[in-house]
Structure formats: C-alpha cells, structure tokens
N, C-alpha and C positions, 0 to 999 in steps of 0.2 A: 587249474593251472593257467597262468599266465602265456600269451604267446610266446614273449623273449624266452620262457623257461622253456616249453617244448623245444625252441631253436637250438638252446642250448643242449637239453639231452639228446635229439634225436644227431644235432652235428648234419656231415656232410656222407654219415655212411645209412643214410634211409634204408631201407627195405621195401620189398613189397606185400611182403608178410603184417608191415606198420600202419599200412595204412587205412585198414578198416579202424584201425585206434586212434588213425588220426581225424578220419571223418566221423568216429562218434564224440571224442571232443570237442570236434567243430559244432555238433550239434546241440549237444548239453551247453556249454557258455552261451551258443546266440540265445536258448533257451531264458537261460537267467539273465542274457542283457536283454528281454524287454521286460522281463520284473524287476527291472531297477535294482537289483539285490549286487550284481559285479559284472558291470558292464563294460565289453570293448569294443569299440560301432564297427569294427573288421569282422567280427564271428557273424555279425548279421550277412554281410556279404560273401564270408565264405560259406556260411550256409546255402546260399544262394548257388553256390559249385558245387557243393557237397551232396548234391539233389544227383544229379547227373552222372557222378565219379561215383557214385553208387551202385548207379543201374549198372557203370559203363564196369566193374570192379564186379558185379554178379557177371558179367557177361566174358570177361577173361577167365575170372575162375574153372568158367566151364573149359577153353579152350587151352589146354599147356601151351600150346605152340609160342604164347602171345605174352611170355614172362618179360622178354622184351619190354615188350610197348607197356606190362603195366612197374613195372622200372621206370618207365620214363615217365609215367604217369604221376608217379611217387614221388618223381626228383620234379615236377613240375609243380605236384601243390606243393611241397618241401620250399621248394624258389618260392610260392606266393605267400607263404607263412611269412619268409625271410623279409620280404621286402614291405608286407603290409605292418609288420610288427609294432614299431615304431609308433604309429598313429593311435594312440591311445586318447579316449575319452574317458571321462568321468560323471556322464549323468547325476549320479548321487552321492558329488561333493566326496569321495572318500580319494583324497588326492596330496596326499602325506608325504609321497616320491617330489613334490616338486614345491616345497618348504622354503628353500633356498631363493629357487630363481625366480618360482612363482610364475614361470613361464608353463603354458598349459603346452602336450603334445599334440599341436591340431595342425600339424604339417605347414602352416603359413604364418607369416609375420605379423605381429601386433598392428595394429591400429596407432596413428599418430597423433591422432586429437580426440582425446578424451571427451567421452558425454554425461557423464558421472562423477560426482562428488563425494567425499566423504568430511562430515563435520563433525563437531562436536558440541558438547551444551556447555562448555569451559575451559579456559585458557590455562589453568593452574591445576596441580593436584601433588599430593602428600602419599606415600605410603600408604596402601590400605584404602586411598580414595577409589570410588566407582567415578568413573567417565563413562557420558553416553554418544555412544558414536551409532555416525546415522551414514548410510551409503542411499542412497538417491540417483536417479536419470531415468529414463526413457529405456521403456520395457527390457529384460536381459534376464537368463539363464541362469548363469554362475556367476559364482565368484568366490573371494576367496580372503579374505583380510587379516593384515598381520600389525602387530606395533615394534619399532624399534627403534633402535639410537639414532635420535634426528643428523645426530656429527657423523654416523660410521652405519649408513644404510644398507650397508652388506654383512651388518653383524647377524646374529641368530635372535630371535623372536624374543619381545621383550614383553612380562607380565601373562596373563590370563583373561580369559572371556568368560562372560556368562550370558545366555541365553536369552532375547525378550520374548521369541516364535519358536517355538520347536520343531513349526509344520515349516518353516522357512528357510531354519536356518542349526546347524550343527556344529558342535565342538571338536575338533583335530588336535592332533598332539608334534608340536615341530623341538625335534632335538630331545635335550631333556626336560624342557619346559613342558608341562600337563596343560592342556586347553590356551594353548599359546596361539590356535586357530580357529578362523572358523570360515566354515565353508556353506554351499546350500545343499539342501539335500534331496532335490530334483530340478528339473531343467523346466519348472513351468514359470509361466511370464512370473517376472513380478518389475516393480516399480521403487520397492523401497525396501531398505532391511535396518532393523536397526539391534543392538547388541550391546552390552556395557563393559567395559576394559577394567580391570582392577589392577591398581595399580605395585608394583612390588615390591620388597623391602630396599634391594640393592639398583631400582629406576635409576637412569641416567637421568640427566639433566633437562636434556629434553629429548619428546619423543615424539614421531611423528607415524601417521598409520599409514601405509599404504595395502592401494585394494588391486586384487585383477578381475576385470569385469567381463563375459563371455554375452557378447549379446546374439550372438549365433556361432554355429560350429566355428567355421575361418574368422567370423568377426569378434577380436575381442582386441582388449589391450592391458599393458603387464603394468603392473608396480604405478599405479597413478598414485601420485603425492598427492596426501590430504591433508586437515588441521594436525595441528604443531601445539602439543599442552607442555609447560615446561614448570620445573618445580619453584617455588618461593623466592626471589632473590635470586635466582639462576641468572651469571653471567651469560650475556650475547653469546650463543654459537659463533664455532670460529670457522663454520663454513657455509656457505649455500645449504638450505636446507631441503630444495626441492627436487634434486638432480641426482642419483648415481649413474653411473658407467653402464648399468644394467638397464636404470628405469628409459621407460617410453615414455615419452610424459606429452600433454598437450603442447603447443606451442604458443599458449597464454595460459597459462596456470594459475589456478584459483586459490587465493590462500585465505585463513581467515587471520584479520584484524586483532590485536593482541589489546589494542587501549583506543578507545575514543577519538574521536577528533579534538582541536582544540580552533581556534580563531588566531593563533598566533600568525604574525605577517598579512594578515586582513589588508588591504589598501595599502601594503607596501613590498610585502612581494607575491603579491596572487590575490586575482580580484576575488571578493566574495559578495553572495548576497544570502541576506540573513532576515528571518521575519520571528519576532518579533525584531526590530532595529537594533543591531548590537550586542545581541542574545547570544549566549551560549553555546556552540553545540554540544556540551556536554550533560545539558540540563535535557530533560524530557520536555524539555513544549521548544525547541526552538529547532526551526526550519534551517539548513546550510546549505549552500551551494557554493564552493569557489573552484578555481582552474588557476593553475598555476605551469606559468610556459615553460620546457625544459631542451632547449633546441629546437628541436623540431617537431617536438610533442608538446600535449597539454596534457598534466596531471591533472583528472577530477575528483573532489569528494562532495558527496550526496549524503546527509543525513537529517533524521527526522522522526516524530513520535509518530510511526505507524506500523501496524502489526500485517497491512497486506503488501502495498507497493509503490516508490516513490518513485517518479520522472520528473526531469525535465527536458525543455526544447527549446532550440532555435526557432525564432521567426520572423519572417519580414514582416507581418503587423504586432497586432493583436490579437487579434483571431485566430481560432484553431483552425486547420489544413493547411496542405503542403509544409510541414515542419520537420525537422531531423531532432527526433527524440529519441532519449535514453533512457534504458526503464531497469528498475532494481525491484526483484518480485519475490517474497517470503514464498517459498514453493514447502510445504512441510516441512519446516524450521532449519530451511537451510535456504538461501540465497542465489538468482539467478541473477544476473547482469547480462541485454541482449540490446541491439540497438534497434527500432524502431518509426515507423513510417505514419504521420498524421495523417491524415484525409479524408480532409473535411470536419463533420462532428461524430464517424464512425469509430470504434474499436480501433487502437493502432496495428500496424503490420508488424509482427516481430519479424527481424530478418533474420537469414539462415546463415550468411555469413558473419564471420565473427571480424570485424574490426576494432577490438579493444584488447589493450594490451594489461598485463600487472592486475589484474583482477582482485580486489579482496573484498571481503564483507564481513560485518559484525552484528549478530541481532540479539539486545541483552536490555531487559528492563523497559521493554515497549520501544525502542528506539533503535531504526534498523538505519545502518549506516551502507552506506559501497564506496571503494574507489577504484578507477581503473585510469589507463591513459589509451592516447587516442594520437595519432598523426594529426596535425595542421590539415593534410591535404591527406584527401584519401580518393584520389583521382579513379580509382580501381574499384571502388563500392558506390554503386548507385544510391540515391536519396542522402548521401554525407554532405552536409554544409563545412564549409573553408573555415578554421576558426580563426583567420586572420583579418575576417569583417565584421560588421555591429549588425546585430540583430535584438527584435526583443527578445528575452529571455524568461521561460515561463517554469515552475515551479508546482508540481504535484500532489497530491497522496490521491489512496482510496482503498478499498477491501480489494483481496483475491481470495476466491474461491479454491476449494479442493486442487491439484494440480495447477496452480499457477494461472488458473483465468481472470484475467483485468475486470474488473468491474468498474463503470464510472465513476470519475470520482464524484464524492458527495459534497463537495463544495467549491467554489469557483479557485483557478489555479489562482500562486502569486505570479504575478504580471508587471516587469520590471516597466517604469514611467516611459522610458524612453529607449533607445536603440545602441545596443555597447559592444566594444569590440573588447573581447576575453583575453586578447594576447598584448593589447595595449598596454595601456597606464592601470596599474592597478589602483581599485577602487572598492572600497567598503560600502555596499548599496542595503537598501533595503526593497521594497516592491509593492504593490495590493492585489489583495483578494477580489477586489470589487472594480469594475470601470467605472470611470470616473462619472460617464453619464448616469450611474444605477444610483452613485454616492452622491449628486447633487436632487437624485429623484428622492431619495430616502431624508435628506437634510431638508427642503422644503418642504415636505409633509409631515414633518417634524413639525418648522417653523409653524404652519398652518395653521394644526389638529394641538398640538401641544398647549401653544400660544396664542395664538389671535381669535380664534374663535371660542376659545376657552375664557378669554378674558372679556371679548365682546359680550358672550351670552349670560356671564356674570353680571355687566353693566347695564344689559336691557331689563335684568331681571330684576334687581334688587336697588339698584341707584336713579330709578326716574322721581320718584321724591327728592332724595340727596339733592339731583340736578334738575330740578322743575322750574327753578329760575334762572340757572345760568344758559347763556346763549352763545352757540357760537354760531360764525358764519348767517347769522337769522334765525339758525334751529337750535332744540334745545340740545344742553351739551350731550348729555347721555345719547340721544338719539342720534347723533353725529358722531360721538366717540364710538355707537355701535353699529352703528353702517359704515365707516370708514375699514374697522376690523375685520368687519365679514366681506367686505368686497375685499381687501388684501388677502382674504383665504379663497375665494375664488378665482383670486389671479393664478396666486404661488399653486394652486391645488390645479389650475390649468398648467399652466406652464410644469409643473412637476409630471402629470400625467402622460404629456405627450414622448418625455424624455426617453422609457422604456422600449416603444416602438421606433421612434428611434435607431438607439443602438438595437435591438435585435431584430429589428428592420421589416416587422410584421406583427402578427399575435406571437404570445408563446403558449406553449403544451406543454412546459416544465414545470409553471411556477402556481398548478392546483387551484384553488377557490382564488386566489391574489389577486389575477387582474380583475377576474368579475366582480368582486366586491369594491375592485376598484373604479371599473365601470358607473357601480350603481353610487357610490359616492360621489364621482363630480357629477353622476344624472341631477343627483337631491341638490347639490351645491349649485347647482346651476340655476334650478328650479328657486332654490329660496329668495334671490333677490326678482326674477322676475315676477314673481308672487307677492312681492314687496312693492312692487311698481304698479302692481295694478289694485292696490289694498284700499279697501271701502272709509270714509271718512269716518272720524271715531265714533259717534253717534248715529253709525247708519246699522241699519239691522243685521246686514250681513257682517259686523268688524266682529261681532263673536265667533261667529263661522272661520272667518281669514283668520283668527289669534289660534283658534283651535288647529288649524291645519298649519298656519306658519311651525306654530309649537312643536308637534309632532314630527314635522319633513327637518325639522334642524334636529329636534333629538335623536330620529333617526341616523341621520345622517351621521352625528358623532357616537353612536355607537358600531356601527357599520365600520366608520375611520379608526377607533381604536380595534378591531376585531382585524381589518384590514392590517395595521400597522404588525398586530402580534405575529400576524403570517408572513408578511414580507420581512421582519426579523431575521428569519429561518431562514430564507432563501437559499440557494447557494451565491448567488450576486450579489447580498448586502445579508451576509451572516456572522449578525453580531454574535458576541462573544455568550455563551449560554452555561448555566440559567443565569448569565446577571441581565441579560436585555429583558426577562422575564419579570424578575423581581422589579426592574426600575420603569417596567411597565404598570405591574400591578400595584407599583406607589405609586404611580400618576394617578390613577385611576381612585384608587383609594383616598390620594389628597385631594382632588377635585370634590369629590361625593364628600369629605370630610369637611370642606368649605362652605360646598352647598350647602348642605342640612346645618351646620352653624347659624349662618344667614339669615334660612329660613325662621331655624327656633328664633333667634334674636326680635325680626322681624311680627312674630307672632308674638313676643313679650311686649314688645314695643307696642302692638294696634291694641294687648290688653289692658297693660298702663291708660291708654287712653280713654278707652269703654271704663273703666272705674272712674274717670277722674270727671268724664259726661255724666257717668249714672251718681256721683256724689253731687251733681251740680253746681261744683265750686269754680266757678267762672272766671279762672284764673289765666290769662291767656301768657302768661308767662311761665307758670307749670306746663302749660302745653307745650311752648315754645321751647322752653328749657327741654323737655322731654326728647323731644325730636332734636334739639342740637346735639344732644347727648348720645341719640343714634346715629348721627350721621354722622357725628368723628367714629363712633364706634366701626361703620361699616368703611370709611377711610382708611382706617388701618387695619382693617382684615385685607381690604383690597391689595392694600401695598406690599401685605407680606402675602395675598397669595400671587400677585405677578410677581416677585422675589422667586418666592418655590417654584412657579414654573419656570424662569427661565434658568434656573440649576437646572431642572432635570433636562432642560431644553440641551445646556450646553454639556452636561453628560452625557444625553444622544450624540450631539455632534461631536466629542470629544472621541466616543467609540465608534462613528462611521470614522473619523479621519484616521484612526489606527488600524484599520480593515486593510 
C-alpha cells in the first residue's frame, strides 16, 4: 500500500494496538524501494524510525502504565506518515499518476532553463508513419515523454511509442491511449534516449513532444517543448507552439527548422557571405553566413555541408585568437548552438552562459544549418564583440567526435578580404580559404615548375641543332632562350619560397613532408646555375662529368617540384578542390613525359634517316638539308603546341587557386 492510502484508512482515530502494523509496513516497502520493484524514497527514511519505535513499542508493552505515551507514540508516527506522504518518487519510471501535468512529486520547483533537447529525424508525417525522437543533454535520471496537440498542449496524449532500449527506457499507458508513454526504468546516469512515436489515424495537425527531465531528486524541469512534425499541407498553427500555462520552458528555446535557408534579400536586407560566390544555401556544397539587423538585435543563419560542426567569428585581423565565436555542433543527431572563446591557435572556450536568443537548427542530407539571434551589445557577457563595428569575419567546418568534442578543422577557415560592419549596408560577399600570401606562394610555383623550366629544359634538350645558328645577344639562341627561363624559375622559386615563412612567421609543423621538400628544391635550383658558372669549356675532359651532374640535379629537382606541388595541393592553406587538383596534376605530368618521348622517337628517326643516306653514299647535300628542315619545322610545332598545353593547365591552376 501506498502511503496516501494508509493515511486514509487509518484517519485521525490511530491506535496503539496499530502500530506494530504500521511499523511492519514501514518496513516491507523501504524493503522493495531498494529493489526498484515500487518505490517511495519516504519508507527508506521512515525506516530509519521505525528501528527505534520498535525497541521503544517492546518496551511499553511490558509496562501498562505507559498506554499513554504509546498513544502519543502512534499519533506521532501517524503525523509523520501525514506529512511525508506527498513526496513521492519514482526510481522505476512507473509514474502514470502524473500524465497530465507531467509535474514529478519532488517537493520543489522545476528548473528554468532547460539542458536537454528533444528532436526528431523529420518535419512531416501521415498516419501510420514512425518518427524517431531523440531526447539528449548532460547526464539525468528520468524522464518522461509525451506527444500532443501542438495548438491545445493541455490536451491528453497524442499516438503511441515503441521502444529502441528496453534496458532504458519503458512504455506507460496515459488515459485511454495504450503506450502513449514512455518513461525510464531506473535512475542510472544516462546521456541519451531515443524511442519512435507512431503516428495515429485521427493526428492533429500538428504535434509537438514534450519531455520532463529529472537530472537529480530536486533538480529537474517539466514539459520542455521539443520538435514540432506537422502533417502534409498542414495550415500555420494559430498559436505559439512552444508555451502553455503549465510548461517551464527554457528562456531561449530550441526549436527545430522546418525548410532550409534560402539567399533571398542577400545585400539588400541582411548582409550575407557565401562560398562558393553566389551559391545556394540550399544546395549541399554551399557555405552561408548572413545577419540580418532587427532593432536591437541581429538575426543569424549558419549553413553548411558538414556532418560535425560549423562556426564563425569576429576578428580584428586575420589570425586566430582573441575572437568571439559562434559555434553549431551535431552532438548525436541533434544540434547544440553555444558561444565561444578563440585563443590563440587552441581548442575554443565553449561558454556557460547562454547569450542567444530564438535558437533553431536543421541537420538533413549532410547539411547542418542553425539560426539564433543575438543583442548588438551584450555588455553583461564577457568575450561578446559589439556587432555595430567591422571586423574580419571568419567562416568554419570540421569533424566532432562522440559527445560534441570540436576537432580541428581540416582545412583553412573562409576569411572575409577585408573588415565589415554586419549591421551596416547590407552586402553580398564572398571570402578565401587561403591567405593571400600562401595563394601567391602556390601561383608562382606554378608559374615556375609548370612553365618555364618545363619549357627551358625542352629547349636545352632537343632545339640546339634547330638553333645552332641563330644568335642572340652573341649567344646561340637556344642557349639564351634556356638560361633566361631557368634563371626566371630561380627568381619566382625564391621569391615564392620565402612567402610561407612569412605569413606564418617561422617553420611550420602542420604542413608534413611540404616544406622539406620544399627546402631541398630551391637547395637543387639554386645549385643549378651556380654549376652553370663554373662549367668546363665544351671540349675539356671534365664537360662530360659537368653535363652528367648538371642532368641529374635539374631532373632531380623537377621531380622533387612535382612531388612537392601534389602535397602542398592538400594543404589546408591552399586546398584545391580534390580529386581534380589530382587528376590535373597527373595530366601535367603525363603530357610532359608524352612530349618528351615524342621528341626523343622523332629525333632518333631523324639521326636514322641520316646513317642510311651516309651508308648509301649518295652525296646529296640537299637530301640532307632537306632532311633536317623537315625536322626542325617538325620540332617547331611540337614546341608551340606544347607551350599552348602548358600554359592551359598553368591557367587552370591559377584559375583554382583564385577560387579558394
């Protein structure tokens, strides 16, 4: 028996004949409340008397005199029956008394700002459809979840549950509805519950779930409004859907996103920044950010193709630290929104307090969206930047892990050009990946490795016949056209080099094999013309030795520069777009080698024509002559069309760094 019930049988006319019946009942339920089998956390305490009124109940027995005092005895646990009655727990979820108000008996008042969520994996549903609802936050006990009429939250329990954990989580019967509940079915920690609503034939129009969540005895809170699934064509609700008379609800409420963002009023009423330029946000690959001023607030939307966590932030540079960022984190398929402390190139600070208002989030088809609002001034929360000044404005993703832990991101953020005030003129921007110092370091060694030594070492190689009599400046052309080129990939390959340190204003430890091979590339490049200066006269013993070793330190060197370039691709600084940086590498690569070996066969047909036309002895010097004009227009117009081909792919590199 319940306490209330004994209160009620035994009344106000106790005995003291009663109360050995009353201290053995005391003792059988604390019994079964620690088996979890019907628990009221009062029998543990009255047990705790009932120790004592024992001994003290053998010891009047013996005495008549003291009918008295064990009357008074009787009318004294009688009063502590009455007054602890009320405080009823639930350990094992069996909590059917309290359907309605969903209000648990723990003697104190709800909690005012919810820590927990409840979502769903869909905005729509039909009769007969299963919804999966998910309840989530930071460790808790009980709880308790119900669906019903989003319009009229005080109606009775709408549809049925079915079970995903059974060790978790229990079916309850509210009214006439069979499994219209569900509860937990012990008080151990847990973190997440999740359960599927089936939807039922006479569904309102819409319906929204709300949860009571106990995360210790006194601490809990009642009726938190959760996702809102409504059916097909369902006109607007004609009320607020997050509020009754009853619910305790957070004082920023979380709702979930019913459709997409779109870009409409972009640069005319709310600034936006967009990557790719112009893009969508309703497409899966396009980046959004805009803020749109509403008095004295700014409305923000954040969306984006990522499955862990998208932020941005204010900043007075470029650089990461001291920023006020915002950060949107898939926490097991449900969405946190929390504001955020940079500093330096550490993990951000999530803060504790919440300064964001309107909260909502959407994660569907790889692309998780949030928006919230925010005050101009939030003079009262330490690390909030004023959004009525210019800052740069930086741009996100990256993985989280289990529980909501940020991970790096894996590619460099977008980083608006220049410094913008968000409540201003509104304006349609776009932004880079890359600074601009990495993007002119990536475009000259392009230049360099692509083109000029590509095209030089063709000309040393295969045109000093072609050119054996034309002169320029005194020397022969070839040999001028190929020293001109490789000293311009020695310049751009310096000046490229030093750009990286630079901006990151020492070595890095991010960027793997990259810079050392980058290293040993201007070593070779540097090496090659001074090896060039000091080259033995063509008929001296040692020019085979010099042609051997010049040969090798340049072919090294461009294979090193393409092995180099494949990595710095990757980067997160200058990470082109994959796999096409891959494939339009390994056509470079492929058309060079496909030039060369042309050339060479040519050339070897060419010296063979000759050896036949010696060993027939026809002493034709205009067969010869002919022979060889006939090769050297041939090798003219290889040349021109493969400086054509390089520099396509040249201006395809360059065309995809300037898009970064």
């Amino acid at each position: 028996m319940r306490l209330t019930e004994y209160r009620k049988h035994l009344g106000s006319k106790l005995k003291h004949e009663e109360l050995p019946l009353i201290l053995g009942m005391i003792k059988g339920n604390a019994v079964r409340c620690k088996s979890n089998r019907s628990c009221n956390v009062v029998w543990v305490a009255l047990l705790q008397v009932a120790k004592p009124v024992t001994a003290l109940l053998g010891h009047f027995k013996r005495r008549s005199s003291c009918k008295m005092e064990l009357s008074g005895l009787a009318f004294a646990v009688w009063m502590f029956i009455c007054l602890c009655g009320p405080l009823d727990g639930y350990p094992n979820g069996k909590i059917r008394e309290v359907c309605s108000s969903m209000m648990p008996h723990h003697g104190s008042s709800p909690q005012l700002s919810p820590e927990h969520i409840i979502t769903v994996n869909g905005t729509e549903f039909k009769p007969g459809d299963r919804i999966e609802v998910n309840l989530s936050g930071p460790d808790f006990e009980g709880f308790f979840i119900q669906a019903r009429d989003a319009e009229h939250l005080d109606s009775p329990a709408v549809g049925s549950f079915i079970l995903a954990d059974q060790r978790l989580s229990q079916l309850l019967t509210c009214g006439h509805t069979k499994n219209s509940a569900v509860s937990h079915t012990s008080k151990a920690k847990k973190k997440y519950v999740k359960v599927y609503w089936i939807a039922p034939g006479d569904a309102p129009k819409h319906v929204q779930f709300l949860a009571t969540v106990v995360k210790k005895y006194k601490t809990f809170w009642v009726k938190i409004p959760g996702a809102i699934v409504s059916q097909p064509n369902a006109p607007s609700p004609t009320m607020p859907l997050h509020r009754t008379s009853e619910t305790v609800s957070a004082s920023h409420p979380i709702s979930y996103l019913t459709k997409p963002f779109n870009a409409s009023g972009c640069g005319n009423k709310k600034f936006c920044i967009r990557n790719p330029s112009s893009c969508d946000p309703e497409s899966a690959s396009c980046f959004f950010l805009s803020f749109r001023q509403e008095k004295s607030s700014v409305l923000i939307e954040m969306s984006g193709p990522s499955e862990g966590y998208l932020a941005f932030a204010l900043s007075h540079d470029q650089w990461m630290g001291g920023d006020d960022a915002y950060v949107c984190v898939n926490e097991d398929h449900h969405v946190s929104v929390s504001t955020a402390y940079l500093k330096g190139r550490s993990p951000p600070v999530l803060n504790s307090e919440n300064a964001l208002e309107d909260v909502s989030w959407r994660l569907a088809d790889g692309v998780l969206q949030c928006s919230f609002r925010r005050n101009i001034h939030l003079t009262a929360h330490k690390g909030r930047f004023n959004l009525d000044a210019s800052y740069y404005i930086f741009l996100a993703d990256g993985e989280a892990s289990e529980g909501g832990l940020i991970h790096k991101h894996h590619r460099q953020p977008l980083i608006t050009s220049g410094m913008y005030n968000i409540t201003g003129l509104p304006q349609d921007i776009g932004g880079s990946r890359s600074p601009r110092l990495i993007k002119a370091h990536g475009a000259l060694m392009f230049v360099a490795w692509i083109t000029t030594v590509s095209v030089g070492v063709i000309v040393a190689r295969f045109f000093k016949p072609v050119w054996s009599h034309s002169f320029l400046f005194g020397k022969e052309m070839w040999f001028q056209v190929h020293r001109m080129l490789m000293l311009t990939t020695v310049m751009l390959t310096s000046i490229s080099f030093v750009l990286p340190f630079i901006y990151r204003g020492g070595w890095s430890k991010q960027a793997g094999f990259h810079p050392y091979l980058g290293c040993t590339v201007m070593a070779l490049a540097i090496c090659q013309p001074l090896m060039a200066g000091f080259r033995p006269s063509p008929h001296a013993p040692r020019r085979q030795l010099f042609n051997w070793f010049h040969w090798s330190t340049g072919t090294t060197a461009r294979i090193l520069a393409v092995v180099t370039m494949f990595l710095g691709m990757d980067l997160p600084a200058l990470d082109l777009s994959d796999p096409w940086d891959t494939y339009m590498m390994i056509g470079f690569v492929a058309w060079h080698v496909g030039i060369d070996v042309l050339l060479e066969i040519h050339s070897y047909c060419l010296i063979r024509k000759v050896e036949v036309i010696e060993d027939d002895r026809i002493q034709i010097l205009q067969s010869l002559t002919s022979a060889e004009a006939e090769g050297h227009l041939f090798k003219q117009i290889v040349l021109t069309i493969y400086v054509c081909g390089n520099i396509v792919f040249l201006i395809a590199f360059l065309a995809a760094i300037n898009q970064i």
